[in-house]
N, C-alpha and C positions, 0 to 999 in steps of 0.2 A: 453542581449536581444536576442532573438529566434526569428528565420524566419520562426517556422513552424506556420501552419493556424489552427485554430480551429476543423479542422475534424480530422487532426493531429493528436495535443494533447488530443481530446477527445477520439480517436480510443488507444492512449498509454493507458491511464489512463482505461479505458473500458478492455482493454486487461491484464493490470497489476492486475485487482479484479477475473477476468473471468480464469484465468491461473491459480492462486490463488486457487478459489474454485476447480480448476480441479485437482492439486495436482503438476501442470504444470511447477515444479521448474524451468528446461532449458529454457523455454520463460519467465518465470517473470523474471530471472536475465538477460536475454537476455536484458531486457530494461532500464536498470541499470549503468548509468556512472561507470567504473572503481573508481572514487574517490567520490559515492555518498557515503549521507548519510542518515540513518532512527532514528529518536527521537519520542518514545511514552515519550508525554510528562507528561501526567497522572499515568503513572510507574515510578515517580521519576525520569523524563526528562533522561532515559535511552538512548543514542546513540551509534549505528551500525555505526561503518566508515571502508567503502570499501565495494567491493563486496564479498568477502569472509567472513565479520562477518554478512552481510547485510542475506545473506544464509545461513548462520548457523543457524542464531534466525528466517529463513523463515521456514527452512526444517524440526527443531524445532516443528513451528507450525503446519505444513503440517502435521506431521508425529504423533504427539500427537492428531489431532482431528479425530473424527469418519467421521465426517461430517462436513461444513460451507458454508455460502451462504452467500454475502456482495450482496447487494440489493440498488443498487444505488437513494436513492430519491431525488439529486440535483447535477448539476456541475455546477459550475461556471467556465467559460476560459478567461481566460485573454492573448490573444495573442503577446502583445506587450512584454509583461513582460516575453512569456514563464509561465504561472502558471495556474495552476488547485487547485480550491477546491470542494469538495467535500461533502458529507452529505451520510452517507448511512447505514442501519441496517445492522447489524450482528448477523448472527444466525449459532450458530455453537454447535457441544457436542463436546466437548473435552473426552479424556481417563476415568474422573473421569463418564461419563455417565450425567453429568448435563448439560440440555440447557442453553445458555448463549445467551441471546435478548439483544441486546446492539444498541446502535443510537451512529454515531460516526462521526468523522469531521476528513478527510485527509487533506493535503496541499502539494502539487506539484511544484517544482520549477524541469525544464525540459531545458536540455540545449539546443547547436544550432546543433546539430545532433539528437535531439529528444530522449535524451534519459532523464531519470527519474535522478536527479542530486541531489535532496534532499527530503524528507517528511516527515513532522510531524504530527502525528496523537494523536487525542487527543480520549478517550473512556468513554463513562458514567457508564462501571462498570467496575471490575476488569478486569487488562492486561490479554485476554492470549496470548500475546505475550513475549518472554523469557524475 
């Protein structure tokens, strides 16, 4: 259970896509429990555990795309629980130079220091993430 309030968790989650597209790797991991972890579930329920492989497979994607923009169309917060979901397109070219329009659903479980402690994301087309 988390004591942080809704602006809170909406400002992490806002912050973690927003960092993201910027290239912003020292503030995305900044928000990152030490023992989280990251599951694309739709890549063969692949999981990141820690912050070091969590960054690996981020900088991964940082660094292979030209361009990306996650475009938030829904959050749900659940403050009691600590949780954030999510809805939001992705648009991004990756190296190979093809756009990639993708509708995707995050899920957030965010501990009691506010920090991002797990997420599962699931994609409507292929991963690119590692």
């Amino acid at each position: 259970m988390t004591t942080n309030g809704y602006t809170t968790l909406s400002e992490t989650i806002t912050t973690y896509f927003t960092s993201i597209d910027a290239g912003d790797l020292p503030t995305t991991m900044s928000l990152f429990s030490p023992t989280a972890t990251f599951t694309v579930v739709t890549a063969g329920n692949v999981t990141f555990t820690g912050r070091d492989a969590i960054q690996a497979m981020l900088d991964d994607f940082i660094t292979q795309s030209t361009s990306m923009e996650h475009r938030v169309v829904s959050m749900i917060v659940d403050e009691k629980a600590g949780k954030v979901a999510t809805q939001q397109r992705y648009i991004g070219v990756p190296e190979d130079g093809i756009q990639r329009d993708m509708l995707n659903c995050n899920f957030f479980d965010v501990d009691e220091q506010g920090r991002i402690q797990k997420v599962m994301v699931w994609m409507s087309g292929g991963s690119p993430l590692g």
